[in-house]
C-alpha positions as CSV (number, residue, x, y, z in Angstrom):
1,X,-15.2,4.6,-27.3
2,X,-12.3,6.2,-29.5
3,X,-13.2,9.6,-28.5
4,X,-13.3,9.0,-25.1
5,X,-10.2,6.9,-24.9
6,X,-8.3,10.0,-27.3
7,X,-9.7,12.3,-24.6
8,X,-8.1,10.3,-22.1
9,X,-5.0,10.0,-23.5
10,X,-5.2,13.6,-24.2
11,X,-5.3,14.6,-20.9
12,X,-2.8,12.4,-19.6
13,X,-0.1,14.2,-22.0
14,X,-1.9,17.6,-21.0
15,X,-1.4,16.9,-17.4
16,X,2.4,15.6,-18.0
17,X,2.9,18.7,-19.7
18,X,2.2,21.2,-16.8
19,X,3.6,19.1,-14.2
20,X,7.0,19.8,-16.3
21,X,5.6,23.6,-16.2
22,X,5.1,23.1,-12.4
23,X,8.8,22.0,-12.0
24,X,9.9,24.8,-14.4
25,X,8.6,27.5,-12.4
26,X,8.7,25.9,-9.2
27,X,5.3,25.5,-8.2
28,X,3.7,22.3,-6.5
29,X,2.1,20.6,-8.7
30,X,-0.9,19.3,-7.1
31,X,-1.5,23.9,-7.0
32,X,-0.7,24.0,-10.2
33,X,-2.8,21.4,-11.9
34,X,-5.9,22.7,-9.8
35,X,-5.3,26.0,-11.4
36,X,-4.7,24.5,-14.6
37,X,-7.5,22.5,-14.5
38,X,-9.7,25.5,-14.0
39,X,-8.4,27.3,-16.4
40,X,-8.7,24.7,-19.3
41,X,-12.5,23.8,-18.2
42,X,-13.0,27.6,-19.6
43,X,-11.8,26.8,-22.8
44,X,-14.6,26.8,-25.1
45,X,-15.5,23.1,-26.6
46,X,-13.8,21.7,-23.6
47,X,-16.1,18.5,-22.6
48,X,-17.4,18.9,-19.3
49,X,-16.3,16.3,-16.9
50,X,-18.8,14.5,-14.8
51,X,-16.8,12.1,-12.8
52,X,-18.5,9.1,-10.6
53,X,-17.5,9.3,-7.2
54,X,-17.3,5.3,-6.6
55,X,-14.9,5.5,-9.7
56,X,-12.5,8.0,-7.6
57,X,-12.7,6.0,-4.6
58,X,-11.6,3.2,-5.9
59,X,-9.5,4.1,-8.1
60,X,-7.6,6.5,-7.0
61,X,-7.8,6.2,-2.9
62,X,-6.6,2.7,-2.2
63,X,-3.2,2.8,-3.9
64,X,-2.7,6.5,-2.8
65,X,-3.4,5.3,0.9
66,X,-1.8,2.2,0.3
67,X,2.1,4.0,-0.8
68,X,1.7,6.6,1.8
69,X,1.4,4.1,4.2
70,X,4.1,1.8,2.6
71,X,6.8,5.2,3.0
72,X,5.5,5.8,6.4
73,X,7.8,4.9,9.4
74,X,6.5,3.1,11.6
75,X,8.8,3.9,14.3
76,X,7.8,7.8,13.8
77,X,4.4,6.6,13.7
78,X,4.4,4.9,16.6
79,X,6.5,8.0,18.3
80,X,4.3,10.6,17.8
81,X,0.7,8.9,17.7
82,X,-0.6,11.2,20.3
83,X,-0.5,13.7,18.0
84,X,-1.2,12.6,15.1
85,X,-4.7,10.8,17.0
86,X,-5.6,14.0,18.0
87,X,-5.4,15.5,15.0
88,X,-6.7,12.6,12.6
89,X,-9.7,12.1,15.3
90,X,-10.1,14.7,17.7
91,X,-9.4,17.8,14.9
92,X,-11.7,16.4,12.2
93,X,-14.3,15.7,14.9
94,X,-13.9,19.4,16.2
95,X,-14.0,20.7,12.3
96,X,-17.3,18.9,11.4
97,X,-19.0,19.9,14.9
98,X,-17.8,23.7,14.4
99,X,-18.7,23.5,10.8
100,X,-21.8,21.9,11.5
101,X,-23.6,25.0,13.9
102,X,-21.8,27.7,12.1
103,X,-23.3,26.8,8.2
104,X,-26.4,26.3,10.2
105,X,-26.5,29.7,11.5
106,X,-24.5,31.2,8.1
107,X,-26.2,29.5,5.3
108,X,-30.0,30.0,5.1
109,X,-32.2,26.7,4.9
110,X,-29.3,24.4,6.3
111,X,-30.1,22.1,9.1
112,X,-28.0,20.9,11.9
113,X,-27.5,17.1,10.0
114,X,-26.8,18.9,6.8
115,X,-23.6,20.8,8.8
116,X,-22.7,17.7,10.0
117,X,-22.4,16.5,6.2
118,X,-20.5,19.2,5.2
119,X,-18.1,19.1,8.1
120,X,-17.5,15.1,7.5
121,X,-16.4,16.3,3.8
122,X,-13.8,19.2,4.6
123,X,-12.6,18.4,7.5
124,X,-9.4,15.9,6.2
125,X,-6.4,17.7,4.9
126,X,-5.2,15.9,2.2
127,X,-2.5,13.2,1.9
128,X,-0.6,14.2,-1.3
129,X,-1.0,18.2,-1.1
130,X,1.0,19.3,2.2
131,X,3.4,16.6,1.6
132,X,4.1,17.5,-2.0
133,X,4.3,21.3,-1.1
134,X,6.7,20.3,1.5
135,X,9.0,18.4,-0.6
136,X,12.1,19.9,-0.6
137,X,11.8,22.5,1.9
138,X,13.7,22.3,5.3
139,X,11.1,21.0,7.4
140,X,11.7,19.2,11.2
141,X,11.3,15.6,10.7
142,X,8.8,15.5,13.4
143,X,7.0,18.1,11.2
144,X,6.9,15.6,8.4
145,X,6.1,12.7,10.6
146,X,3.1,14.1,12.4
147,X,1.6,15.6,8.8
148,X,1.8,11.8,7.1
149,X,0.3,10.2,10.5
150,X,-2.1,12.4,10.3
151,X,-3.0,12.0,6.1
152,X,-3.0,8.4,6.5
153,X,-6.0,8.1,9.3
154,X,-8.3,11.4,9.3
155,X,-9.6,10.4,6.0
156,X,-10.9,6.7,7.7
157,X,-12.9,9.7,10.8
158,X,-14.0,11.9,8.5
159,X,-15.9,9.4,6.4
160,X,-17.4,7.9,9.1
161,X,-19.0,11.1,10.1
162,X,-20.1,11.7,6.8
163,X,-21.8,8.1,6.7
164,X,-23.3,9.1,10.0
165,X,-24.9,12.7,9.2
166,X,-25.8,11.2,5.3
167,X,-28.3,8.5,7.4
168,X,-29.3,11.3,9.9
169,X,-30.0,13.3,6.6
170,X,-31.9,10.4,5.0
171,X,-34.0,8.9,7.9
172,X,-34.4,12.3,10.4
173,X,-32.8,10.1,13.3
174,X,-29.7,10.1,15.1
175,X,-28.5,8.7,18.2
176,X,-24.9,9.9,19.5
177,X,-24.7,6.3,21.8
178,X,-25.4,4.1,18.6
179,X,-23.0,6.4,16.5
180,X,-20.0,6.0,18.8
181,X,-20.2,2.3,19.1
182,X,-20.4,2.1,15.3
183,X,-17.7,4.2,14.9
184,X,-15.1,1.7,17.3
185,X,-16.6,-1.1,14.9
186,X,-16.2,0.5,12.3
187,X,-12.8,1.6,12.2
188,X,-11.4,-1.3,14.9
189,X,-12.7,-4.1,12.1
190,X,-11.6,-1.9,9.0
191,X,-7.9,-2.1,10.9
192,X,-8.4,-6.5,11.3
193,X,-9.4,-6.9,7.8
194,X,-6.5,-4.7,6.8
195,X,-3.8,-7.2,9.0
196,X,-5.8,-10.3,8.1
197,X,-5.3,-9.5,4.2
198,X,-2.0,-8.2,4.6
199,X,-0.9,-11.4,6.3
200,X,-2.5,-13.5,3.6
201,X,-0.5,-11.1,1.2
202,X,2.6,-11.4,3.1
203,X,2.3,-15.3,2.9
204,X,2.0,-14.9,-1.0
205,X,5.2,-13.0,-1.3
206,X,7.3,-14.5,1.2
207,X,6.6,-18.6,1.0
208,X,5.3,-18.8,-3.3
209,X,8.1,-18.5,-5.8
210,X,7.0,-15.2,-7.3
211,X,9.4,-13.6,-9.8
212,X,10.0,-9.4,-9.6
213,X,7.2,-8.9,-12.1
214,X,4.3,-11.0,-9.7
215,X,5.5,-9.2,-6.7
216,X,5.3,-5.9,-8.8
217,X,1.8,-7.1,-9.9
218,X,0.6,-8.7,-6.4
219,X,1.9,-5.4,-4.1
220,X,-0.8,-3.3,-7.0
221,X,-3.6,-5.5,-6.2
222,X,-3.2,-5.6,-2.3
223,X,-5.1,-2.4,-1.5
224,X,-8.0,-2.9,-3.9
225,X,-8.3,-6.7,-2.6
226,X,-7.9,-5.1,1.2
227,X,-10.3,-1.8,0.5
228,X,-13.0,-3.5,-1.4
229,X,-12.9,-6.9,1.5
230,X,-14.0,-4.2,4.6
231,X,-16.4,-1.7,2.3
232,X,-18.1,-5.6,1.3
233,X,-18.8,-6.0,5.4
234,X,-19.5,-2.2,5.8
235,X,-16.2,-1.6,7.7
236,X,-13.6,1.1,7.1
237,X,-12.0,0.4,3.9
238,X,-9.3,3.6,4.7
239,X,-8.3,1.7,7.5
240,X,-8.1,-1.5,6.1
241,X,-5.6,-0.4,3.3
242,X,-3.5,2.2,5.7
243,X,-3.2,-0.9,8.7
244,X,-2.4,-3.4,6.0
245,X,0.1,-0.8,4.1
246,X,1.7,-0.6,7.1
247,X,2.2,-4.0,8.1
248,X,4.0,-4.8,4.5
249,X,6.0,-2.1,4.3
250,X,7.8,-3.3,8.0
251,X,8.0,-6.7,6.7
252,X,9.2,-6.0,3.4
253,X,12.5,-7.4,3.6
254,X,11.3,-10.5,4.7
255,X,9.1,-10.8,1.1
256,X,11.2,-9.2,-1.3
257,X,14.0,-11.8,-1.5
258,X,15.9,-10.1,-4.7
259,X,17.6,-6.7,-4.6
260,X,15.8,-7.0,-8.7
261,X,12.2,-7.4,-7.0
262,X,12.7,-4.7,-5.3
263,X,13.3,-1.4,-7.6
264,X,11.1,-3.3,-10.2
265,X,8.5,-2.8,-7.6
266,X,9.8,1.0,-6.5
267,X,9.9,1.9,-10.7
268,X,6.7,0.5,-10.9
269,X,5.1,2.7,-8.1
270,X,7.1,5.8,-8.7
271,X,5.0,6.2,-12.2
272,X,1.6,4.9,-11.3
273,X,1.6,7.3,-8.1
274,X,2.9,10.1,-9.8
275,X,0.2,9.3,-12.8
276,X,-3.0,9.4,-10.3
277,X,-2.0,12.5,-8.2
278,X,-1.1,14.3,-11.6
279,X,-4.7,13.1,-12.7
280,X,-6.8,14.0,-10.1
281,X,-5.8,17.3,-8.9
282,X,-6.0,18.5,-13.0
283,X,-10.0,16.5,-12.9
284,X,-10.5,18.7,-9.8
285,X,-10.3,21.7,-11.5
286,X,-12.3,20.1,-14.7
287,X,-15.1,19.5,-12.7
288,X,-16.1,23.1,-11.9
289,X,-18.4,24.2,-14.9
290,X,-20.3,21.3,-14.3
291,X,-20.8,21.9,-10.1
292,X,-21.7,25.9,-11.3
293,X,-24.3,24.7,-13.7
294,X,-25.8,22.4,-10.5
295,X,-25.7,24.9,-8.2
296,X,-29.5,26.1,-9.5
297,X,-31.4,29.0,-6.9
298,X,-28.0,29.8,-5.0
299,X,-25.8,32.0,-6.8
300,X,-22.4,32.1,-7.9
301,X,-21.3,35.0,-5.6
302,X,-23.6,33.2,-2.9
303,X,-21.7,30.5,-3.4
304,X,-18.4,31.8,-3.1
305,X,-19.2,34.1,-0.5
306,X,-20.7,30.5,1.4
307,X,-17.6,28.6,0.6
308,X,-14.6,31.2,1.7
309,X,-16.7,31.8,5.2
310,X,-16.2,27.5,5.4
311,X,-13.0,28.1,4.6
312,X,-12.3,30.4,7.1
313,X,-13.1,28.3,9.6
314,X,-11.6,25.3,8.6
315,X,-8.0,27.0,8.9
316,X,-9.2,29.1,11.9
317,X,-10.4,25.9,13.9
318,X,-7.2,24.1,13.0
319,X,-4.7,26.6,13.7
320,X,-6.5,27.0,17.3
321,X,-6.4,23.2,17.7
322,X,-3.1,22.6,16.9
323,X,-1.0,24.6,20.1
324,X,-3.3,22.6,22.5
325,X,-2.0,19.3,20.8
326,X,1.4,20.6,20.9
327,X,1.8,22.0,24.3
328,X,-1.1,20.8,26.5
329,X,0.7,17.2,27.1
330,X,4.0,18.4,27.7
331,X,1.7,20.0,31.4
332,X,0.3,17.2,32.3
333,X,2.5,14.1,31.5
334,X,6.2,13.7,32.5
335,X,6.8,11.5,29.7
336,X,5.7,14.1,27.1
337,X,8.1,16.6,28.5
338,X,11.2,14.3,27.6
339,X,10.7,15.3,23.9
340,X,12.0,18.9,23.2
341,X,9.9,21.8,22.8
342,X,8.1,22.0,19.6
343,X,7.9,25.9,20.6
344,X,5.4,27.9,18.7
345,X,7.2,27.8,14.9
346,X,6.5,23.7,14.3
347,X,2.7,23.9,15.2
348,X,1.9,26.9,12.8
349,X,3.7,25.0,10.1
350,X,1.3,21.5,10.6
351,X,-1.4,24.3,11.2
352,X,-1.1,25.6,8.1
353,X,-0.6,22.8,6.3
354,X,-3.9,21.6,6.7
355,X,-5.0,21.7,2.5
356,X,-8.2,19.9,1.4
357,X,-7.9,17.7,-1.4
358,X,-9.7,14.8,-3.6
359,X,-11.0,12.6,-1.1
360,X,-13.4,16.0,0.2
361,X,-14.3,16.5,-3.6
362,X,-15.5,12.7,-4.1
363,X,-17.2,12.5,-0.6
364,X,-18.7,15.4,-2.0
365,X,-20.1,14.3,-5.2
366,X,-20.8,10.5,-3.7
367,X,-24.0,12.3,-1.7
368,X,-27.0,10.9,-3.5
369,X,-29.0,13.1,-6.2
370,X,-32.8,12.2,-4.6
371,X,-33.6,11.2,-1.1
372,X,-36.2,8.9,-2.1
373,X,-38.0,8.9,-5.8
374,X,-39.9,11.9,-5.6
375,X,-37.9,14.3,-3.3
376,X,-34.3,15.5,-4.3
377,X,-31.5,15.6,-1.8
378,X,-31.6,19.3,0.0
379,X,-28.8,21.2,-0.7
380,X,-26.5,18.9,-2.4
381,X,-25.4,21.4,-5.4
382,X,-24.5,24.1,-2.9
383,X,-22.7,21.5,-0.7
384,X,-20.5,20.1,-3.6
385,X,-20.3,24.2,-4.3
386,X,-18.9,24.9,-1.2
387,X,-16.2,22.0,-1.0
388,X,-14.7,23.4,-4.4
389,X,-14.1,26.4,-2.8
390,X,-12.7,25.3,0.6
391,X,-10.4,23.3,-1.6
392,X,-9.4,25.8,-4.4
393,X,-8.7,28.3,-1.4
394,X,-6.8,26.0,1.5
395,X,-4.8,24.7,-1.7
396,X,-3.8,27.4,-3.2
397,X,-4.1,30.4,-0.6
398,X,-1.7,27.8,2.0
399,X,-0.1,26.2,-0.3
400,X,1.3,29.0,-2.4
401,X,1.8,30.5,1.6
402,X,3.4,27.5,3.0
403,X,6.9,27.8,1.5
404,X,7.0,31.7,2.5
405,X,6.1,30.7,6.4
406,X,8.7,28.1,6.7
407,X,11.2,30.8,5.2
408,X,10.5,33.4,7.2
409,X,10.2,31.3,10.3
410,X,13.6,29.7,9.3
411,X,12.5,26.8,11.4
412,X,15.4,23.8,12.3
413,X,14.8,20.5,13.5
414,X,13.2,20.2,16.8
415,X,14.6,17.1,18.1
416,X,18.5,15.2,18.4
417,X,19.0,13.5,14.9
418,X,21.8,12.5,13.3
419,X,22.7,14.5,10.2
420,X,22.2,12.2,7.2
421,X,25.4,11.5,6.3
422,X,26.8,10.7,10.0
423,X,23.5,8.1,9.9
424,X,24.9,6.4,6.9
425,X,28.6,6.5,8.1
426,X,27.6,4.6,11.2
427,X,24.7,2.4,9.7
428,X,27.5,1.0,6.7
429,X,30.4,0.5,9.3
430,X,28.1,-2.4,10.9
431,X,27.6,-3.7,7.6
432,X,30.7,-3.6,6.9
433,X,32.0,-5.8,9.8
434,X,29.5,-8.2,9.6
435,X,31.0,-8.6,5.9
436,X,34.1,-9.1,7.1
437,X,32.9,-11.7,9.8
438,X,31.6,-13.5,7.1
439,X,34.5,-13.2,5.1
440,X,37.0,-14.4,8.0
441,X,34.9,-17.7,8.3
442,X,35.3,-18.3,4.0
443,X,38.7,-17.4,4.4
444,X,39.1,-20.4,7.1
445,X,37.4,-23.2,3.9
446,X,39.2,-21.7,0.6
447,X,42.1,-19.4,-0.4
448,X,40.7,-17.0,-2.8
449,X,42.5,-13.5,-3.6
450,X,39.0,-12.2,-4.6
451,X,37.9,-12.4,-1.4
452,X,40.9,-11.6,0.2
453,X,40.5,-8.1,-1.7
454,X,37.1,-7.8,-1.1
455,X,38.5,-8.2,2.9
456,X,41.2,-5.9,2.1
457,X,38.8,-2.8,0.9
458,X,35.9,-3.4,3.9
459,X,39.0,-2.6,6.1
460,X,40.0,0.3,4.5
461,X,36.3,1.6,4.1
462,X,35.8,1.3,8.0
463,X,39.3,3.4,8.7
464,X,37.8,5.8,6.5
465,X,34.2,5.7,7.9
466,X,32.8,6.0,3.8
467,X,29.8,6.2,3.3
468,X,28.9,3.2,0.9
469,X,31.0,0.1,-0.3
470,X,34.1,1.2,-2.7
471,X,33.3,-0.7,-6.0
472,X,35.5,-3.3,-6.6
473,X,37.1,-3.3,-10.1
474,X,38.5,-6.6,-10.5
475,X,39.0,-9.4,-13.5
476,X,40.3,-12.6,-13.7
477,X,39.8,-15.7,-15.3
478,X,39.8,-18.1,-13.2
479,X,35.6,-19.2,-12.9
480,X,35.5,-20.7,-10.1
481,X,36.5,-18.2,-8.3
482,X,34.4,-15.6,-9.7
483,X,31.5,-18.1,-8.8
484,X,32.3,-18.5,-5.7
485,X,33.0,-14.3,-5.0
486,X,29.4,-13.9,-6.4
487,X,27.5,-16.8,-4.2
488,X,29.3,-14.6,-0.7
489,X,28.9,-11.6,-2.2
490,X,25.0,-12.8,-2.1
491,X,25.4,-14.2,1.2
492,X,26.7,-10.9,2.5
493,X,23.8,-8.8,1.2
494,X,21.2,-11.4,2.5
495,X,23.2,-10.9,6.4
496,X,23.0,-7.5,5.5
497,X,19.7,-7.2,5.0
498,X,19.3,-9.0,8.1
499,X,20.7,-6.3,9.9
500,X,19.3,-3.5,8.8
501,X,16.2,-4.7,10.1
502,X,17.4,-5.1,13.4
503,X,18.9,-1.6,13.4
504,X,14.9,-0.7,12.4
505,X,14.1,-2.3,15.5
506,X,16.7,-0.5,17.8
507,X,15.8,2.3,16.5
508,X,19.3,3.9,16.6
509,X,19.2,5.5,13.0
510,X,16.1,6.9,11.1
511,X,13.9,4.5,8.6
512,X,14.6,6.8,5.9
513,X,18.3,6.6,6.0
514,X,17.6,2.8,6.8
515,X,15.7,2.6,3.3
516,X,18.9,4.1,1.8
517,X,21.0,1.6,2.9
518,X,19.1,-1.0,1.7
519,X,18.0,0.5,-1.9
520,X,22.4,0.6,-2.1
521,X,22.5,-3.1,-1.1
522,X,19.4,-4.0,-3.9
523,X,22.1,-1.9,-6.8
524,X,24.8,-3.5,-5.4
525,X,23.1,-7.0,-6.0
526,X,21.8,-5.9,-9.4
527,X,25.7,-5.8,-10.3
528,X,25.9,-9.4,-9.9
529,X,22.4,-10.8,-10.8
530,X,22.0,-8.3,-13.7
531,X,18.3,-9.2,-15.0
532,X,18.3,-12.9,-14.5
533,X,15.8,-12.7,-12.2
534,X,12.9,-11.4,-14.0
């Protein structure tokens, strides 16, 4: 038990170690770790990694889903869901069909349902790679938008086709009619577990009185309690967390009644994210030697050879679906021709951001060892073979490319937004005069030169269209007064708050610059509650 929990802990300062290296030489680290990974699992007296697929799923899957959905907007969600549906649902079902004949005509010995396997498992790009790679690059926002839509949902399609062509596998039967309809029950009850919970959740939060360190706690244990509730009744468990994640995160301010509960819960999130991606893309690379040594009568070379022929035709197929998605619409709806022209540079971007990640690697090892007790699963090794190498090449072949693309391409945004700061300039002048509304009807009860100030510099702020509240250096003695500053001060935020969530609703600024707004209003509360509310 020591040995294993030094390894552990080993690791874990390993893989902080190079994602430092990562930032050094600029590198995303999710490439970098892969590489890494690789490379260490060479070392001599390394300890081969055989890691338990169930383990990765839940560990690892439902608080990955879970903050992606959380940092999603909804209102860009919502925008672009054509899109993003044809790409979580109709691209991954296109992917596992095309990968499904082709291996079966490429790869000697493989049947039709055993294509079908293989195209469940590498047909989802994954969630953390493109967006990662893309962090920090001048990218449209409708780029960005479509890419996390699409993360959050085509892992919840491509599972169910792998469940699907692992039973045709298993029992030698499948019937297309019965598959659909399970499908649609599958996924449609995955998404009413995920509200139900979430409701149950949001009930918790909003009516109980939690402190910063519960709601920390609770908001960790919501997508296990949510994934593990629809895998119990054989529903999507994807679904259930991204549906639920979603719901949450657009009633947030209505749960999260301190600006204290809040970064507590964004400081706790920040390091157990950034510790699980760091992890996983590092154990990806670890778990080569040990998929080599399974591989058995296939070579190395065949191997390979097997895998960058997948490969191919994942990026092929998804680069040809993707100007259809993006163009097709705008020829036959009206509606879709309000939106500008994505043009041709936006569509190679998403197409080519289409990297495979950890949920393909632990679908991958999750297929069973022995199809009953005396006869061993056809083809597994090679499979699991074959989905290291789609994912070592669309992750590091696109995403060492990706950058270079978007350069070259020197690609704006697409659509009419608001530059950031002309977002905020607009988004804290309302707040401002609904602070002094609130501080014309105080002024009306009591005569206090604290708030008269306070008055004085929203005024001035609003003439000079800044950007955030000027602090307001001010002692005195007089208690009362400061006591009664502090409770309006409170007041204001609370009204604030208020309003930002009806700005989210009219949909007049963006839900990232919204999010700003409102992580200035949780620091300017800190100033006045300090800790006392931990």
């Amino acid at each position: 038990m020591h040995e294993k929990l030094l390894l552990i802990l080993g690791l874990l300062l390993i893989v902080m170690l190079l994602v430092m290296l990562a930032q050094r030489i600029k590198i995303a680290y999710p490439i970098f770790l892969v590489l890494a990974g690789l490379g260490i699992s060479m070392i001599p007296g390394v300890p081969v990694l055989k890691l338990d697929p169930d383990i990765i799923f839940l560990i690892f899957l439902p608080p990955l889903l879970y903050e992606a959905a959380w940092y999603t907007s909804w209102n860009d969600f919502w925008k672009w869901k054509r899109p993003i549906s044809l790409l979580a649902f109709g691209l991954v079902f296109l992917t596992s069909l095309v990968v499904a004949y082709a291996s079966q005509a490429l790869i000697p010995g493989f049947t039709l349902a055993l294509g079908f396997l293989l195209g469940g498992i590498v047909s989802p790009p994954d969630a953390v790679a493109a967006t990662t790679v893309l962090k920090g690059l001048k990218v449209p926002k409708r780029t960005i938008a479509i890419l996390e839509g699409e993360s959050l949902i085509n892992d919840a399609s491509s599972l169910i086709v792998f469940r699907f062509a692992l039973a045709a596998v298993m029992t030698g039967a499948f019937s297309m009619h019965e598959a659909t309809g399970q499908f649609f029950l599958v996924a449609g009850m995955g998404i009413v577990v995920g509200i139900a919970g979430a409701h149950i959740f949001y009930a918790i939060h909003k009516f109980l009185p939690t402190t910063p360190a519960i709601d920390a706690a609770l908001t960790v244990m919501t997508p296990y309690i949510l994934f593990l509730s629809a895998e119990h009744f054989h529903f999507s468990g994807v679904m259930a967390v991204v549906s639920g994640g979603l719901f949450m995160s657009f009633r947030a301010h209505e749960m999260f009644k301190t600006g204290t509960t809040r970064i507590n819960m964004t400081g706790v999130w920040n390091t157990l994210i950034f510790v699980m991606n760091a992890l996983v893309f590092v154990l990806i690379g670890l778990e080569l030697p040990d998929i080599i040594n399974g591989l058995g009568d296939t070579s190395m070379m065949q191997g390979i050879k097997y895998g960058l022929m997948i490969s191919g035709i994942v990026i092929v197929v998804r680069l040809l679906w993707i100007y259809p998605v993006a163009h097709l619409p705008r020829w036959i709806s009206e509606k879709a021709r309000r939106d500008p022209n994505p043009g041709w540079k936006n569509p190679l971007i998403i197409g080519w951001a289409g990297m495979r990640g950890v949920v393909s690697l632990a679908t991958a090892l999750s297929i069973p060892v022995m199809m009953n007790s005396q006869t061993d699963f056809p083809m597994r090794n090679l499979i699991i073979f074959i989905t290291f190498v789609v994912i070592f090449v669309t992750l590091v072949f696109q995403g060492l490319t990706l950058p270079l693309i978007i350069k070259l391409t020197k690609i704006g945004e697409i659509d009419p937004i608001l530059p950031s700061h002309e977002q905020q300039a607009g988004i804290q002048m309302r707040l401002d005069k609904l602070a002094i509304e609130k501080l014309n009807k105080e002024q009306e009860m009591s005569s206090n030169s604290l708030i008269e100030n306070l008055k004085n510099a929203l005024e001035n702020d609003i003439k000079l269209h800044q950007n955030h509240l000027s602090s307001l250096e001010m002692c005195t003695n007089r208690q009362n007064d400061m006591r009664e500053y502090h409770k309006i001060m409170l007041d204001i935020f609370a009204l604030q708050r208020k309003e930002l969530f009806k700005m989210k609703r009219e949909k007049l600024f963006s839900d990232d610059e919204i999010r700003k707004a409102e992580s200035q209003l949780d620091l300017n509360e800190l100033k006045i509650t300090g800790n006392k509310h931990l």
